[in-house]
C-alpha positions as CSV (number, residue, x, y, z in Angstrom):
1,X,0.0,0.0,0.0
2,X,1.1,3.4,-0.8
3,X,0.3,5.9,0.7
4,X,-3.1,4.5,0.9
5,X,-5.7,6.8,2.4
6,X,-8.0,5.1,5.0
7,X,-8.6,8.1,7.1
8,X,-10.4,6.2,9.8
9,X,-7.1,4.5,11.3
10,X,-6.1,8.1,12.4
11,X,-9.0,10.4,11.8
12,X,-8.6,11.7,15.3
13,X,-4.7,12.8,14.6
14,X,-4.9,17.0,13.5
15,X,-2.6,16.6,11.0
16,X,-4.9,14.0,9.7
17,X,-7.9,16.2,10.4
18,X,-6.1,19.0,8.1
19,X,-5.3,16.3,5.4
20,X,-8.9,15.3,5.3
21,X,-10.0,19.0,5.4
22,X,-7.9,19.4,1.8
23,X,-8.9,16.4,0.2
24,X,-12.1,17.0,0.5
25,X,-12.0,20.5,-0.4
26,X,-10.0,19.9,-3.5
27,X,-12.4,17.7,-4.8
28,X,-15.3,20.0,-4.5
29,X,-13.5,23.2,-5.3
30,X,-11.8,24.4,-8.6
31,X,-10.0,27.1,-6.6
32,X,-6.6,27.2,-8.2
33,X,-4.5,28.0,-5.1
34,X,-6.4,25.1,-3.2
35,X,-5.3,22.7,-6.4
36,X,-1.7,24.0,-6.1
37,X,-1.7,23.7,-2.2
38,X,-3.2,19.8,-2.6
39,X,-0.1,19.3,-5.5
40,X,2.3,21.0,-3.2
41,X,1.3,18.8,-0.4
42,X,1.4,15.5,-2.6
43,X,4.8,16.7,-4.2
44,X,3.6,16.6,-7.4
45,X,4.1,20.0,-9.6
46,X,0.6,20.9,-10.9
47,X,1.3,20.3,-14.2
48,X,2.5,16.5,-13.3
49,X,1.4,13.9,-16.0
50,X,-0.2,11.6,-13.3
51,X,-2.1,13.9,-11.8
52,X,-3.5,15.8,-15.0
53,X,-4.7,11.6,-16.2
54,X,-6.2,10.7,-12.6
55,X,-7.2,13.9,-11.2
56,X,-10.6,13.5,-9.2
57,X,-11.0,10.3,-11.4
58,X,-13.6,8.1,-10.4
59,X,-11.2,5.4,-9.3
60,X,-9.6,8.1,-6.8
61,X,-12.0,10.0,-5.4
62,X,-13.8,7.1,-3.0
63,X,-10.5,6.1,-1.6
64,X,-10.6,8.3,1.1
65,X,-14.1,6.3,2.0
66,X,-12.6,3.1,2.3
67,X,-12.8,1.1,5.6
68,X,-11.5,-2.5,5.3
69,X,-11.4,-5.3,8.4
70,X,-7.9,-4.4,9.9
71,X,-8.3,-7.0,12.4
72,X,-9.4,-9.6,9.7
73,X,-7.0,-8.8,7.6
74,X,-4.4,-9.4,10.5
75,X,-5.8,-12.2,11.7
76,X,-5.8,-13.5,8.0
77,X,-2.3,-13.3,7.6
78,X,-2.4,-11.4,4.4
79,X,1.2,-10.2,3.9
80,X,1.0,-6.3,4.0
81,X,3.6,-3.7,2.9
82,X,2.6,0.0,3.6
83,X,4.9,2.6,2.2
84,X,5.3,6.4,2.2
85,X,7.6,9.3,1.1
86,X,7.5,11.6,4.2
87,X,6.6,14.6,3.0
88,X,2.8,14.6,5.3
89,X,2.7,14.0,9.0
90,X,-0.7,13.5,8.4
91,X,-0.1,10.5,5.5
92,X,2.8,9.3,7.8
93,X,0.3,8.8,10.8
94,X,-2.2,7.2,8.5
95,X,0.4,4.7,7.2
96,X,1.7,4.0,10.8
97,X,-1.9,3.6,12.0
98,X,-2.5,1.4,9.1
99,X,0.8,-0.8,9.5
100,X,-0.4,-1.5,13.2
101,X,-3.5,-2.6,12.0
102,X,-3.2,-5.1,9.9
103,X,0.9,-6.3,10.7
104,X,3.3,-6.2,7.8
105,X,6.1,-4.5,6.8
106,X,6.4,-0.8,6.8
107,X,9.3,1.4,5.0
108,X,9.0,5.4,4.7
109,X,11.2,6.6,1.7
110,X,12.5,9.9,2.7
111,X,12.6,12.8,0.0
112,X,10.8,10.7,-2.5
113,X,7.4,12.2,-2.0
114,X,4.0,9.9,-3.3
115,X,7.1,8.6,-6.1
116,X,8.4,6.0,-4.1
117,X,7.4,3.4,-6.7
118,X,10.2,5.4,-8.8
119,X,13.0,4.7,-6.4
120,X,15.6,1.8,-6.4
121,X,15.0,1.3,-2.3
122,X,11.5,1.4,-3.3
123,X,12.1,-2.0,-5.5
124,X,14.6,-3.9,-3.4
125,X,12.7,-3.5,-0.3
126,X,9.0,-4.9,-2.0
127,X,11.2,-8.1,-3.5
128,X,12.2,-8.8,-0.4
129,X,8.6,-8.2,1.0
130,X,7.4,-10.5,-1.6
131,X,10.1,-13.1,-1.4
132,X,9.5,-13.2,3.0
133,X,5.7,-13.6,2.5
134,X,6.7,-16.3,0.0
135,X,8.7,-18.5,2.1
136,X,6.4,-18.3,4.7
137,X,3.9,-19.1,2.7
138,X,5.3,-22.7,2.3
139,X,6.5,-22.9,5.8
């Protein structure tokens, strides 16, 4: 999970609250400063390829609605791996929250923003991720 943004597992947190506050006001609002505040936030210059394809796409806007069975999920076993760029306390508590939730692995990328897919740590550390869920897998 990247940066994934289930709000509930730290909606209480005020950097989360402030995080919240944006997202949701970006989405409703075309006021350019608010757009270049959101893009600043999610290190992503505003004219960013990624974000001019998915902005308030259908298949981003609901995210910030999801609220999956932590504790099943846990209990389940399913291997996890939540990731983040430190550039938000507010994303950093949400991933932390999230990471106690459901177990797993949990790396923060410093510097690389929501682009930690893009870096070589990025890679290394998920193979390893993968390979660890593998082996226990067949244990």
């Amino acid at each position: 999970m990247i940066e994934l943004p289930p709000w509930f597992v730290a909606e209480n947190g005020p950097e989360v609250v402030r995080l919240v506050h944006l997202a949701n006001r970006r989405r409703s609002n075309a006021d350019p400063d608010l757009r270049k505040r959101f893009l600043h936030l999610a290190t992503f210059p505003a004219e960013h390829p990624d974000i001019l394809q998915s902005n308030d796409s259908p298949a981003t806007c609901g995210l910030s609605e999801t609220r999956p069975d932590l504790a099943a999920i846990r209990s389940a076993r399913v291997p996890s791996a939540i990731v983040s760029g430190d550039h938000s306390p507010g994303i950093e508590r949400i991933c932390d929250a999230l990471r106690e939730g459901v177990g797993g692995e949990r790396m923060v990328l410093r510097g690389a923003g929501l682009a930690v897919q893009r870096t070589p740590e990025f890679k290394g550390w998920l193979a390893s991720v993968l390979a660890n869920a593998m082996r226990r897998g067949r244990g």
